[in-house]
C-alpha positions in Angstrom: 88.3 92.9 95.2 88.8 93.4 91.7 86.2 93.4 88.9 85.5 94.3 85.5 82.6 97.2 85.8 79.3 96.2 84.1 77.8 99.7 84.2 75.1 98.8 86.8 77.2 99.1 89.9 76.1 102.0 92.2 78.5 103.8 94.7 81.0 106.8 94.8 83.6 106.9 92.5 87.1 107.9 93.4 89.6 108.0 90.2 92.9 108.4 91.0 96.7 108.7 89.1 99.7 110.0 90.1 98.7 110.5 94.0 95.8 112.6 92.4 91.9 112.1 92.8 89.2 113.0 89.9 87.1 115.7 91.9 84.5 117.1 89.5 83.1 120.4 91.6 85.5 119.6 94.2 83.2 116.2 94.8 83.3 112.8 95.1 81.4 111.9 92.5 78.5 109.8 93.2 76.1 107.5 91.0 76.2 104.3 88.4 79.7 103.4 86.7 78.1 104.1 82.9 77.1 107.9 84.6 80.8 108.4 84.3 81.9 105.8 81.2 83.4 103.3 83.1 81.5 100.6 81.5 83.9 97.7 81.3 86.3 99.5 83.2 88.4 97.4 85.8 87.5 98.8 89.1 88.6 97.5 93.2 85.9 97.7 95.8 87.5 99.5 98.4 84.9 100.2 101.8 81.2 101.4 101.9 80.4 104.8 102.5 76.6 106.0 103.7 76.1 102.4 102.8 77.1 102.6 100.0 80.2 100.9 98.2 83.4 102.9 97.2 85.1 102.3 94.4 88.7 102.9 93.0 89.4 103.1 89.7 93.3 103.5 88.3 92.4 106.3 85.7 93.1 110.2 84.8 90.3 112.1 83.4 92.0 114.9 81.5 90.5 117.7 83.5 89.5 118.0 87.2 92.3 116.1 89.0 93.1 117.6 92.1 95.2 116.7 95.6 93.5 114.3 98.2 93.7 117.3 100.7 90.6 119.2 99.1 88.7 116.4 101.4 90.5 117.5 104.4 87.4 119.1 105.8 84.8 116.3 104.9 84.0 113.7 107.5 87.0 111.6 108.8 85.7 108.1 107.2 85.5 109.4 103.8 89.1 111.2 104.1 90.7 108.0 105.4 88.5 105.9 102.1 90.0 109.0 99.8 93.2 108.4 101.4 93.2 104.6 100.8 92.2 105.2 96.8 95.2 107.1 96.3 97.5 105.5 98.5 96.4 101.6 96.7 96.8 103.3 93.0 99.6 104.3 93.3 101.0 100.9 95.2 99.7 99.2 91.6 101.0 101.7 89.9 104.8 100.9 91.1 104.7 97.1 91.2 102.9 96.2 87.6 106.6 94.3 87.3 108.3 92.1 90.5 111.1 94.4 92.2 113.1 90.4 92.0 112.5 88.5 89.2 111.1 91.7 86.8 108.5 89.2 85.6 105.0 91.5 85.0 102.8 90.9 88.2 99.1 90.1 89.0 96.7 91.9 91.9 95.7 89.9 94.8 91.6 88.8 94.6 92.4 88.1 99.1 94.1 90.6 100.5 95.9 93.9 99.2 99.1 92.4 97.7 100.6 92.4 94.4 101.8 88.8 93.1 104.5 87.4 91.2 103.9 83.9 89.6 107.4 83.6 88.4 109.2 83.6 91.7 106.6 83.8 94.4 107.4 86.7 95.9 104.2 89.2 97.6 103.9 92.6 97.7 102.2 95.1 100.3 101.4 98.3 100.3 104.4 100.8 101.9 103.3 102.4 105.2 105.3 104.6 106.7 105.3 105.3 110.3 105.7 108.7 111.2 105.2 110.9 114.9 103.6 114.0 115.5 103.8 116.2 118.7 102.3 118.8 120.7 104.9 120.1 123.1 103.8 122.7 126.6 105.2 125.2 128.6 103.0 126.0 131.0 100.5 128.0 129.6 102.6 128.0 126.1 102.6 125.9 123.4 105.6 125.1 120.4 104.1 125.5 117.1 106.1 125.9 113.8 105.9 126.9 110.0 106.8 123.8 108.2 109.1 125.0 105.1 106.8 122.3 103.4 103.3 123.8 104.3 101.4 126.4 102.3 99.1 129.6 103.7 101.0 130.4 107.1 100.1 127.2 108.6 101.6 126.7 111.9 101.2 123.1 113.3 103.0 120.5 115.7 106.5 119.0 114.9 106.5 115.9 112.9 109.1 113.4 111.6 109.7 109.9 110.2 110.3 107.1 112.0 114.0 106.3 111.1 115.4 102.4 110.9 116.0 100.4 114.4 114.2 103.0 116.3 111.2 103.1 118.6 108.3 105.5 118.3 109.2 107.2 121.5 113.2 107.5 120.5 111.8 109.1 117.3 109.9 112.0 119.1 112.7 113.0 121.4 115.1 113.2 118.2 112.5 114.8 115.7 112.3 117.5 119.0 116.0 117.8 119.1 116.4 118.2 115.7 114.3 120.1 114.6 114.2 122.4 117.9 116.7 122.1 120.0 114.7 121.1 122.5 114.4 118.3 125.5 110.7 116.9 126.7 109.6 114.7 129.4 106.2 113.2 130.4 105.2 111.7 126.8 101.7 110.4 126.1 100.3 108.8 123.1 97.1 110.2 121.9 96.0 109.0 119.1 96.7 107.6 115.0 95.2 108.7 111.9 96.1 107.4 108.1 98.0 109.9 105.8 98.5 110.0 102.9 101.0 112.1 102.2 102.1 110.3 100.2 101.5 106.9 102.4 102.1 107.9 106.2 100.8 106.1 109.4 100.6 109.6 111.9 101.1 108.3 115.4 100.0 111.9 117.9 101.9 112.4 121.1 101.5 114.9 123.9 104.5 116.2 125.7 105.8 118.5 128.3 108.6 121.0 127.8 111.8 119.9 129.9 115.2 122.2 129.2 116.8 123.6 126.2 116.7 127.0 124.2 114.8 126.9 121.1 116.9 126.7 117.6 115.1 125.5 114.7 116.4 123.7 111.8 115.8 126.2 109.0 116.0 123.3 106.2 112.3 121.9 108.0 111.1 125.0 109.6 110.4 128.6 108.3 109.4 129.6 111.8 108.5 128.3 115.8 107.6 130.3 118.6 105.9 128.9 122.0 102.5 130.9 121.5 100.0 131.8 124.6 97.1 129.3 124.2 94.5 132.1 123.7 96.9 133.9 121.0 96.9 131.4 118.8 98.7 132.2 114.5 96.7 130.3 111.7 96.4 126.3 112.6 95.6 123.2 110.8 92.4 122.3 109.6 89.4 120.5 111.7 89.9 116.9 111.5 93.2 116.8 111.6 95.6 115.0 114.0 97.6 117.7 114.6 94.7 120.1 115.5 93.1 117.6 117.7 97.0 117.6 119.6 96.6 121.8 119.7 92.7 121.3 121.2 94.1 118.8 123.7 97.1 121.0 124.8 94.4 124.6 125.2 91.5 122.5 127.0 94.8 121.4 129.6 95.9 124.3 129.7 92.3 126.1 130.4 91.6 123.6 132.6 94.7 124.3 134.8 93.9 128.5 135.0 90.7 128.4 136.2 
């Protein structure tokens, strides 16, 4: 997985420090490792990519760094490999020295793991699970401003899975919390990697059982059940969270007609 670069080796390059990408032009940039002087650079083979391989390479370039989310609109595969980049640099990043021992540590050539040959211990990358979502009522659906989001984005509610708790228990108190609200009728949907900064997104549709709607103003800026043909400002194609808004209008489109 993890080799010193000998100039020759052809693929797309992603660079990444500090939970940041190296994005010339806004691109992945794509060609041989001495295009971009990484000649005898260490670098970890990470997927393939319109057959191609894809590289990561623990550096920062003084110029051109940008956030993982200017790849939001490109095709899913290549978010999720941009996502992975980021997510593993800055795992080797953290554990250079064992968390037990404080002995300096080596990289896995198997799996992704970091290893301590002092005292044995192994080391895998943090996920962390977290829900997402969409919640109708009747021809209405709850969107709200996260206080975290930029640009007026409104989107599904979301949370972290909390210690000792089920995905399902952490829906109905992520909705409580954060809305005052009770649901019934929970289906899972769907998952996608994110990497923000190293999240596992788990989507859920629900239905809207009893309660009056008080947000938590430390997460939310705004919520509003909105008619699903007057919609505010959503989240980007590609997204988990606008596939759960697509799902909930095509229901509820489906049930008017």
């Amino acid at each position: 997985m993890e080799q010193q670069l000998q100039g020759n080796e052809l693929g797309w390059w992603l660079l990444s420090h500090a939970g940041k990408l190296w994005l010339p032009k806004g691109e992945i940039p794509h060609g041989y490792a001495q295009d971009f002087g990484l000649k005898g650079t260490t670098a970890h083979r990470i997927g393939e990519w319109q057959s191609e391989a894809v590289w990561l390479v623990c550096q920062e370039r003084d110029k051109e760094m940008a956030s993982v989310r200017q790849l939001l609109n490109e095709d899913r595969g290549l978010f999720q490999l941009a996502g992975r980049a980021v997510q593993l640099a800055e795992f080797y990043r953290a554990h250079q020295f064992c968390g037990y021992c404080g002995q300096k540590m080596s990289i896995s050539d198997r799996e992704w793991a970091c290893l301590c040959d002092h005292c044995r211990q192994r080391y895998y990358p943090q996920i962390a699970p977290c829900i997402i979502v969409a919640i109708r009522r009747d021809d209405k659906i709850l969107l709200a401003q996260h206080s975290r989001h930029r640009g007026g984005i409104y989107t599904a509610l979301a949370g972290f899975v909390e210690v000792g708790e089920t995905l399902e228990q952490a829906v109905a108190r992520e909705v409580m919390e954060e809305s005052n609200l009770k649901i019934k009728n929970l289906r899972y949907i769907s998952s996608q990697p994110w990497p923000f900064p190293h999240s596992l997104m788990m989507a859920y549709l629900a239905d809207y059982e009893s309660g009056e709607l008080k947000i938590d103003t430390s997460e939310l800026l705004d919520a509003d059940w909105f008619h699903y043909e007057k919609l505010p400002q959503l989240p980007p194609p590609g997204t988990i969270a606008r596939r759960l808004i697509e799902d909930t209008i095509a229901q509820c489109r489906a049930e008017s007609s």
